[in-house]
N, C-alpha and C positions, 0 to 999 in steps of 0.2 A: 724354091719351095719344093718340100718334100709332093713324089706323086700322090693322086688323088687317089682315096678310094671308095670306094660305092658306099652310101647312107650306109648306119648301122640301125637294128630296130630302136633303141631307145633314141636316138638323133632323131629319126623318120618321125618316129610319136612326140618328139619334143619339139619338132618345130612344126607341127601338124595345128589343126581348130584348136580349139580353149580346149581344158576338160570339159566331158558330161558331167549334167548335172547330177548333182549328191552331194555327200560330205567334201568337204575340200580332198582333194587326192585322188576321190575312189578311181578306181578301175586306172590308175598309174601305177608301176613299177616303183619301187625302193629309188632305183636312180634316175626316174623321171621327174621325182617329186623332189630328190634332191636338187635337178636341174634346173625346174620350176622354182625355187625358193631362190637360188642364183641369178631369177632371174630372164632365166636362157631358155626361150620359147621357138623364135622365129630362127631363121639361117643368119640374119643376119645379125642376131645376138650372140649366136656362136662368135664370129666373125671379130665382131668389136670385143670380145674378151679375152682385153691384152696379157699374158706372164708379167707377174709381180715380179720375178725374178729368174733367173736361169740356171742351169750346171752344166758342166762342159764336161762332157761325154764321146770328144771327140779324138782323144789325144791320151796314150799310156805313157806316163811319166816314170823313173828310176826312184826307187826309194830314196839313194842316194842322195838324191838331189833334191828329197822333200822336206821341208822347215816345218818347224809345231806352227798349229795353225791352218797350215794348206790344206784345202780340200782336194785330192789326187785321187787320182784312177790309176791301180797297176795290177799287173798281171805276174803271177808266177805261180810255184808249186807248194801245197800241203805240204807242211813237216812233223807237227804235230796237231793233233784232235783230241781233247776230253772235256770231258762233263765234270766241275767240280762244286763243290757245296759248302764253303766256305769263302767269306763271310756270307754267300746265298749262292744257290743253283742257280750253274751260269757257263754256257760255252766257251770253252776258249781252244782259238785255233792260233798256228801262225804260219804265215807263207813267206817262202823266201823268191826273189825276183832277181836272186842272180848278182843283185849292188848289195842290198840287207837283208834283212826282219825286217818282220812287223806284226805285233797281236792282237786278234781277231776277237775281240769279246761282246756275246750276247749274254742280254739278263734275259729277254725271250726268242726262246725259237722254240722250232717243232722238231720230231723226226728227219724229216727229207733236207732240213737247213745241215743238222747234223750229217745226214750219209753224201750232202751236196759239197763237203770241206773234207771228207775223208781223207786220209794222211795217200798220198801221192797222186792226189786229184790237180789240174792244173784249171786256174779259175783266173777270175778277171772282179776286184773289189774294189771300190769307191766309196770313199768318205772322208772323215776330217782326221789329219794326221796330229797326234800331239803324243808330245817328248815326254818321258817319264823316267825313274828309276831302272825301272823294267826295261827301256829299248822303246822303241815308235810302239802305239797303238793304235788301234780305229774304235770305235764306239760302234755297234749296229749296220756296219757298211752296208751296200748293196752290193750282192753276188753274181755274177753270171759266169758260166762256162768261159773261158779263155779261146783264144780264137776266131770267134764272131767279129762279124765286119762290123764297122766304126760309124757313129751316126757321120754325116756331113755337115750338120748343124747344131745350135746348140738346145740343150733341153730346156723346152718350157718348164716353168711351175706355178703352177695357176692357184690361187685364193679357192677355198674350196669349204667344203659341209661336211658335216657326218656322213658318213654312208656312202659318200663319192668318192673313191680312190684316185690319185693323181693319174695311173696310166687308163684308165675308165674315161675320166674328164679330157683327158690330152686326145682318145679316139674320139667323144663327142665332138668339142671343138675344129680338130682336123676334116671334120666328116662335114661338119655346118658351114667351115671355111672355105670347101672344095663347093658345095654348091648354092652359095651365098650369091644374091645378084651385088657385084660391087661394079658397074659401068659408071663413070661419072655423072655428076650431078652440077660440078660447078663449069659454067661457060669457060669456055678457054679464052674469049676474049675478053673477058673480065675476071678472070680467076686466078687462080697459083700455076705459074710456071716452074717446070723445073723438070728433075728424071724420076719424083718420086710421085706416085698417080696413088688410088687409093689402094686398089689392087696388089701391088708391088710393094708398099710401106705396109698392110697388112701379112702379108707372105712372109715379109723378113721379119716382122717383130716378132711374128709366133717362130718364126722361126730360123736366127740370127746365122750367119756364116761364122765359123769361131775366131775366124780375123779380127771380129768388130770389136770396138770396147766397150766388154760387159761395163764399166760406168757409166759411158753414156747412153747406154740401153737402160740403166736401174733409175739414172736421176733424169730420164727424157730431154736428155739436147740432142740427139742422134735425130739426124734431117728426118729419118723416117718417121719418129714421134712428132718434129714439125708439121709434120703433114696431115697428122691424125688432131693435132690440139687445134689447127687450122679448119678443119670440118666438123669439130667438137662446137668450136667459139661460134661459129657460124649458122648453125644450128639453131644454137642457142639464141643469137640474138635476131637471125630469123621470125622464130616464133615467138618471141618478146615481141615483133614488130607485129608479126600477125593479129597477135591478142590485143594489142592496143588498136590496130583498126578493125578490130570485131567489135571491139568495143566501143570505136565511133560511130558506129552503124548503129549502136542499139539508141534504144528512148529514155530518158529520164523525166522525172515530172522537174518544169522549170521552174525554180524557186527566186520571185521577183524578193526586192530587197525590202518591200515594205506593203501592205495593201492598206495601211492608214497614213496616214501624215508621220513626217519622221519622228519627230517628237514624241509619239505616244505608241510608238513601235517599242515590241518587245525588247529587239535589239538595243533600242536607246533609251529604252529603262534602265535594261543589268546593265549596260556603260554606267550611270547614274548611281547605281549600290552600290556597284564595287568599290570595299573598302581602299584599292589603289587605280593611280593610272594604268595604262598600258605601256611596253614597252614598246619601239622602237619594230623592233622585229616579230613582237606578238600582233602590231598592226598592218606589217608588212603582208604575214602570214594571215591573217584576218581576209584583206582584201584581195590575197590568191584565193580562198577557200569561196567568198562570197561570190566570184568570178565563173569560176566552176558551176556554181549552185543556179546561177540565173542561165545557164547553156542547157541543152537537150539532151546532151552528152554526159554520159554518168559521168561524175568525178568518181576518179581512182587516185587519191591523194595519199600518201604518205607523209602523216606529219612528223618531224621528229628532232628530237630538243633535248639538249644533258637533262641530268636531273634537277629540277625545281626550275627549269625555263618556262615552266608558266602554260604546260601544255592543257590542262584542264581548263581556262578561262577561254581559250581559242577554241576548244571545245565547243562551251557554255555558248558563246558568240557565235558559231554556227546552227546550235540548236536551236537559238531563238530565230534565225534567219529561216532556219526551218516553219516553226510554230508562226512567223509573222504570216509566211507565205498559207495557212491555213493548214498544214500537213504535220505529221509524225514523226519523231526520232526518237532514234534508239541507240542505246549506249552500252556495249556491253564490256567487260572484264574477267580476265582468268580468274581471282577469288575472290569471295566472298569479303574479304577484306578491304580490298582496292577497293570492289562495287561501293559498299558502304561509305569510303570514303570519297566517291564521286558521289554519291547520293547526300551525305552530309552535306558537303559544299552549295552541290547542284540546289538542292532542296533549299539550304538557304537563302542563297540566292533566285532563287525562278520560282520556289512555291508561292509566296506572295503575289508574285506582279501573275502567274498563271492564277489563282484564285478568282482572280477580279475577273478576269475572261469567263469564268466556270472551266474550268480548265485544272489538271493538277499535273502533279511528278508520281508516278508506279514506279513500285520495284517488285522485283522481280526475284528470286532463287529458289534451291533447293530444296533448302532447308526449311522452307515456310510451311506454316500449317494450312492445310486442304482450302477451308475458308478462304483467310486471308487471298490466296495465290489464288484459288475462284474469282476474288469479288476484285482483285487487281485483274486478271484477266477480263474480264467484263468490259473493267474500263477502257481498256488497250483494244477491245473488238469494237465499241460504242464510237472511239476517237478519245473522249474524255481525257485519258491519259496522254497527253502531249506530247509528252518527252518518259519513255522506258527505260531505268536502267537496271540490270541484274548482271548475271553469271548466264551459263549456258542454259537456264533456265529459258532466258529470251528468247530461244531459236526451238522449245520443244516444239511438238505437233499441237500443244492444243492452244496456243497464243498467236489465236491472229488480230492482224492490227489491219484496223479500219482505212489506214492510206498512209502507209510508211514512205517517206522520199529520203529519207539520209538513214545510213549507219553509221556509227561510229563504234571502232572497236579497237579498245588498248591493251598494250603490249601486244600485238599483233602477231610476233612472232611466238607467243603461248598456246596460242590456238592453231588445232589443226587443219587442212585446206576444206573438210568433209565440212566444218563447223563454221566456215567463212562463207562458204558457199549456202551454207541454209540457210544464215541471215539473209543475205541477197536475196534468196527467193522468199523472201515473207513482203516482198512488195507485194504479193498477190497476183502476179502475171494479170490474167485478163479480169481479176476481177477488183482492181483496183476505182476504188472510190474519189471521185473530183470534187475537191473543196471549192464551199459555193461561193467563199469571196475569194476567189483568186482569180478573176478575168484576164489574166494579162495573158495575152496569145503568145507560145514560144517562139525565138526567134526563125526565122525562114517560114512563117506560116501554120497553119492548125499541125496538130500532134497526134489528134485522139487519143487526147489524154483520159483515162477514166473508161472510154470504149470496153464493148465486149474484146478479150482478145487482144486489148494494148499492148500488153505484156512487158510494160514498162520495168527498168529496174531502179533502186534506187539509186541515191548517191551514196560511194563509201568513203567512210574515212579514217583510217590508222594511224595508230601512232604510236610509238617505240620512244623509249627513252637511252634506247641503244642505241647512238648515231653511226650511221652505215658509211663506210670509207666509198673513198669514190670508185675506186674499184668495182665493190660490189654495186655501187649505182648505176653505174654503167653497164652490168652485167646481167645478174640477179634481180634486179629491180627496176630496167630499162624499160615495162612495159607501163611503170609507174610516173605519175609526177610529184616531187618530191619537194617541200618545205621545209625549211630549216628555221627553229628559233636557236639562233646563233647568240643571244644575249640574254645574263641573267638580269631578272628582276634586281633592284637597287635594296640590300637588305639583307642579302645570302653574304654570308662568312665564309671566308676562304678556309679550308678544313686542312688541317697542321696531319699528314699521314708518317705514322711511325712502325718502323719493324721493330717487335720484339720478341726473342727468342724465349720459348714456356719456360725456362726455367729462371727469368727475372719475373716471373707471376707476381711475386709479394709487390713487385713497383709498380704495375698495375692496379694488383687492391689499394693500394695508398692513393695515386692517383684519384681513384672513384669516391673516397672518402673524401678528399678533397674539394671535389667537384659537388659533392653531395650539401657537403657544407656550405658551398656559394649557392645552395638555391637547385641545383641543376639535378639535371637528369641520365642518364645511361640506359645504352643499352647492351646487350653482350650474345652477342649470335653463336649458337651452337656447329660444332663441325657437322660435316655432311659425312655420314655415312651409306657409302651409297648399298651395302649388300642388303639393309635392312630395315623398315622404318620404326620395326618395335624399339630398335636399337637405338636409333636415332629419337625418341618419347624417350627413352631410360636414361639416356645420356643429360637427355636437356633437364629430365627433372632432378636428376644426381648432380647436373653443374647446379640448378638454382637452391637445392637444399643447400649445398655446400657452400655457397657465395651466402647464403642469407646466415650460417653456423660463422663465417669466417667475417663480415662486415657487421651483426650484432646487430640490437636494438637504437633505436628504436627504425633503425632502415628498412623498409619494406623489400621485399625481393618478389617479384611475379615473374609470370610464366606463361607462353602463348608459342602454341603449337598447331599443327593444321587439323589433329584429329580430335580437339575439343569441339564439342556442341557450338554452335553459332553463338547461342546468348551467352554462352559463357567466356567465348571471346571477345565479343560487344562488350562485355562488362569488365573486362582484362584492360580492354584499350581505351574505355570510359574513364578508370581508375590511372591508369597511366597518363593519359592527357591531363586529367584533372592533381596530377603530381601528388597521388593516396599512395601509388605506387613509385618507388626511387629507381629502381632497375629492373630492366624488363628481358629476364631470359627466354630468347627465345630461338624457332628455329630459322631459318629460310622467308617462313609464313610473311615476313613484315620486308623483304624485299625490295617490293615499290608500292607506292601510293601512302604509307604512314607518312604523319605529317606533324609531329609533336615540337614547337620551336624551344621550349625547355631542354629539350636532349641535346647535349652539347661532345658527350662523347659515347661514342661506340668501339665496343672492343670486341674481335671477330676471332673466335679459338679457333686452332689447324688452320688458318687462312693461306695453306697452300692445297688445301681438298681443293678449294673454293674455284669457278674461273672469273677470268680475268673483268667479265661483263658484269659478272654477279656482286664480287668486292664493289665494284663502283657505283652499281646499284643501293648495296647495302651502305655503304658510306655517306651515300645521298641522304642517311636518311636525318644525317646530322647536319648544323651550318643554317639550319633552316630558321633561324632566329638571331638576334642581338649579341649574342655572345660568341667567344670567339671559342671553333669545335676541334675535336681531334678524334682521329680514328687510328686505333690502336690494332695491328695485325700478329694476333701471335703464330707464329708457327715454331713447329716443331721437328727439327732435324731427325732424320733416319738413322738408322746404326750407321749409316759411314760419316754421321756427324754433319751432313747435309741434306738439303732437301733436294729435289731432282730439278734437271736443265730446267726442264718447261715451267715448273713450279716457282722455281728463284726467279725467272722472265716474268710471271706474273705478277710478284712481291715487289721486284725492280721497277716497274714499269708503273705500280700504285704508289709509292712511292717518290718517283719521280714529277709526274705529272697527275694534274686531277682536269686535264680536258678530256671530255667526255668522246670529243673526235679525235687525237691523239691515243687515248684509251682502245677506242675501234679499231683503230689503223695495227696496231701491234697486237690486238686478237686475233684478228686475222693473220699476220703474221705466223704468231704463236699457232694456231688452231687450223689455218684453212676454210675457206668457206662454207664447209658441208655443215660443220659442227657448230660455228658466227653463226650460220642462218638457223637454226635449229628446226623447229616443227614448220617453218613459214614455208617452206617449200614441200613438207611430207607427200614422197610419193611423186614431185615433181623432175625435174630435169638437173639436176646436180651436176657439176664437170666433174666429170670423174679423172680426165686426163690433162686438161689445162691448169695452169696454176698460175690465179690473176695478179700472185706478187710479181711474178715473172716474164710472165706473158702478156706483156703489155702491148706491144708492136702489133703481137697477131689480134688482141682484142681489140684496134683500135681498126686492124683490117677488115677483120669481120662486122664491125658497127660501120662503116663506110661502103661495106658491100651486101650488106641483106636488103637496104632500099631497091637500088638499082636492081639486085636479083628478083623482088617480090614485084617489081612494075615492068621489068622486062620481060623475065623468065620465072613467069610464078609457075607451072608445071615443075618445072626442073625444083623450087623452094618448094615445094608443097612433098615429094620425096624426100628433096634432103633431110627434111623436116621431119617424115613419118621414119626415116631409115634409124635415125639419131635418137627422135624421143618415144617415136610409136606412138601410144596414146597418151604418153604422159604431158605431150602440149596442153592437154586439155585442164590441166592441174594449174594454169598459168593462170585462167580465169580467176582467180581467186588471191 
């Protein structure tokens, strides 16, 4: 490790208190705040922020000897120097080294770059050698005087921001690394043997001996990165363990399974409506969730099921176990769409048998007029409203609920942790109200349940229709317990998925005419453009003009986007279900939770924008009836006549399989887990160095060693812990 040197002022202020308060920034330096946005606070974030890559700055090579392509450092002398202006103002120098040439061309520089290449100047230039017409050239190299001693390592190059120069960030880092407390933290009699300590594997990664191989430096198998993915994993599932037993610490209100006779229990009503049985695994999953709900112990449940496993019914079965028990639930959803369409359902099903209680179903959103969302909140303060569902409507400030014990909240990973967390808190902490026919004492004895000060939370429960590989179960979601409806209801159509390339479009429209004529229905998803959402409205209304000029009379063509009025989507998706509408262009909006069983095929334009969660999502949304479906994916090759690696992985892999766990396993794959998990961890603990396709051996070490560490040596896990996530443990809660 290069020698230490003394803090610099921006290091010192960067790993100093938070800022004062004001505007975010004030009274920070330009490269303080670039540091801050990085990230890079404490010493010991300096520390842990490994080079994305390196250059080897150690070693003057022969021109001779250098191929197009190679990146080389060599030394020699100015032969010629000018400025010329054609085809643009532009430097060009070139030096000879004694073996060749080589041409030195800037499109910019300044003066001093110019009088720094003066013709018989002898200099030392680095950059990417490539063959041409002309003889070797460089593009922009880097300059320095000839003669200067040789680094002895190799050069970092660290991921960086506007405003932050690489040799700026390389002195922060150095400065944060030198006085970073890195002493260990894991026992040696339970921990990693070996010659690389934390210390030692941080020194060399910032700062490599140029023996080593830059590949196993860039794709982390070099032991020293072993070492760091080994107190990464560990970390991590540290404070996964932590948060699960914080969480067996806290109080939930105990929800018994019935306080009338079973028979005339809510629960054994909606058994009773429901147009079908239950499956198999919807009862398996039932009787996990009811288990949960009569403990003290909040459930932290993760449900999660392909699409049309049925997760809304197990839902519904919980809510009422709710409501039997005397208490509230609440249901919320990313759009106003889904909401609706658990509210349809729900309200079917539960308004009836709640009515005869006095008792009813609220909803909840946005977009409701003042009144209405008045006199629904009312009801949800009063109890009245039994069962809440909306959008994030449910969690504002002025919707409190008289004695909330369950959440329920789907797609889970749509919602951000700030918006998870504030359901949570609408139990009311200490001013939670005890329902007066629920007597049944929780187990182990009284709770003070209802007390001033209980601060009871409720129960939660999520649920994804994106089933998580085990991987990430293990990982990311080990502070959870986790259900699976592994089997479809008896009735889902196995869905025929086909590639087609945009320019067989006309066998598409044939297709649809086709289908149109047995009765059925379509739908046809617009591409995602992500720079723009005007773009993305113009697009979708210029595909359904076009599809409705191109398919004729008397086919209806509609249109359903996110930035329509509410009722005018209600009434899009009214007309649709009720098949007034034939094809329903639309964007993204219809996702998940649309439920039309006449729609028998969907056809998805660019379905290589698309990711690989989303297609499958979006294909769900066919199969859902009698008829047998198909889902058509057009993509559309790029000028090289292909679409890209990842993109064709996506197309392949939809194509091949339609298991919704199978689908997971090869997102992840394709994606990594930062981006699989999306908002479900914002702000949370990400691996930023481990990779759980790979690192399977060290996460199975780390889940075998945070018990033992948190009951032996919690001092020592409770640093590890604060070293690795800082405050972002806290984000786990959620």
């Amino acid at each position: 490790m290069p020698p230490k040197k003394a803090p610099s002022p921006a290091a010192s202020a960067s790993a100093a208190a938070p800022a004062p308060a004001g505007p975010p920034g004030s009274g920070l330096s330009q490269v303080q705040r670039a540091l801050r946005k990085l990230g890079l606070v404490r010493d010991i974030d300096f520390a842990l922020y490994l080079p994305m890559r390196y250059e080897d700055e150690t070693r003057i090579v022969r021109l001779a000897d250098t191929r197009d392509g190679d990146m080389a450092q060599v030394e020699g002398v100015i032969t010629e120097c000018e400025v010329v202006y054609r085809p643009r103002r532009q430097l060009l120098a070139t030096i000879d080294d004694g073996s060749d040439t080589c041409q030195l061309r800037f499109f910019n520089f300044y003066p001093s770059q110019q009088k720094q290449l003066a013709v018989g100047a002898q200099v030392r230039v680095r950059g990417e050698v490539r063959g041409g017409f002309v003889g070797r050239q460089m593009m922009h190299p880097t300059v320095k005087a000839a003669g200067t001693a040789l680094p002895n390592a190799l050069t970092p190059v660290y991921s960086t921001v506007a405003g932050l120069a690489q040799p700026v960030l390389r002195r922060e880092v150095r400065s944060g690394l030198a006085r970073a407390v890195l002493d260990e933290t894991i026992p040696v009699q339970i921990g990693l043997r070996g010659a690389w300590d934390l210390r030692s594997a941080l020194s060399f990664l910032h700062y490599p001996t140029p023996d080593v191989s830059i590949a196993a430096l860039e794709d982390h198998s070099h032991p020293a990165w072993q070492r760091i993915k080994a107190e990464e994993l560990l970390a991590q599932q540290l404070s996964q363990l932590q948060a699960r037993l914080e969480r067996a610490a806290q109080r939930a209100p105990v929800l018994p399974a019935s306080t009338e006779p079973v028979a005339t229990s809510l629960h054994a009503q909606l058994l009773a409506v429901l147009p079908f049985g239950l499956t198999g695994a919807q009862q398996r999953v039932g009787e996990e969730i009811s288990a949960d709900l009569h403990r003290q112990i909040p459930m932290h449940r993760l449900l999660q099921g392909d699409v049309g496993s049925g997760k809304t019914v197990v839902a519904a079965l919980a809510a009422a176990r709710c409501i039997d028990a005397g208490f509230q639930c609440a249901l919320m959803a990313p759009t106003e769409i889904l909401a609706a369409q658990h509210f349809g359902k729900l309200v079917g099903w539960l308004d009836p048998l709640l009515a005869a209680r006095g008792l009813r179903v609220a909803w909840l959103t946005g977009s409701q007029k003042k009144k209405e969302r008045d006199e629904m909140s009312a009801a949800v303060e009063s109890g009245q409203a039994a069962l809440v569902i909306g959008t994030h409507a449910v969690i504002s400030e002025k919707v409190r609920f008289k004695n909330l014990a369950l959440a329920i909240i789907d797609e889970q990973h749509r919602f951000g942790v700030a918006q998870r967390l504030a359901l949570r808190g609408k139990a009311g902490g200490g001013t939670f109200s005890p329902p007066e026919a629920s007597p049944h004492p929780p187990e182990g004895g009284q709770s003070g349940l209802g007390r001033p000060g209980a601060g009871l939370e409720p129960h939660l429960l999520m649920m994804s229709a994106t089933p998580i590989p085990r991987t990430l179960a293990m990982s990311y979601y080990a502070d959870l317990d986790v259900s699976t409806l592994d089997e479809l209801p008896p009735g889902r159509t196995p869905i025929v998925t086909k590639l087609v390339a945009d320019h067989r479009r006309d066998e598409v429209i044939d297709r649809i005419h086709a289908q149109i004529a047995q009765g059925r229905q379509v739908y046809w998803v617009c591409p995602l453009i992500e720079e723009s959402e005007a773009v993305d409205l113009r697009n979708a209304t210029e595909t359904r003009d076009e599809l409705a000029d191109t398919l004729g009379e008397p086919i209806q063509v509609g249109l359903l986007h996110s930035r329509m009025p509410t009722a005018e989507k209600q009434a899009v998706m009214a007309a649709f279900t009720a098949n007034e509408i034939q094809v329903l262009v639309s964007t993204t909006v219809i996702e998940v939770g649309v439920d039309v069983p006449n729609a028998s095929l969907m056809v998805i334009e660019h379905a290589e924008r698309f990711g690989l969660s989303q297609l499958h999502q979006l294909r769900g949304r066919v199969g859902r009836g009698a008829a047998a479906s198909a889902c058509v994916l057009l993509y559309a090759p790029g000028d090289s006549g292909r679409v890209g690696e990842a993109a064709r992985a996506r197309l392949k892999a939809m194509a091949e399989t339609g298991d919704g766990f199978e689908i997971a396993r090869r997102d992840l794959e394709i994606r990594g887990p930062g981006e699989f998990l999306g908002a479900r961890q914002s702000g949370a603990p990400l691996l930023r160095f481990a990779d759980l396709t790979t690192d399977t051996l060290l996460l199975d070490w780390a889940r075998e060693l945070a018990p033992v560490m948190l009951q032996k040596h919690p001092e020592l896990a409770q640093r590890h812990i604060d070293r690795w996530l800082g405050t972002k443990a806290e984000y786990l809660k959620a």
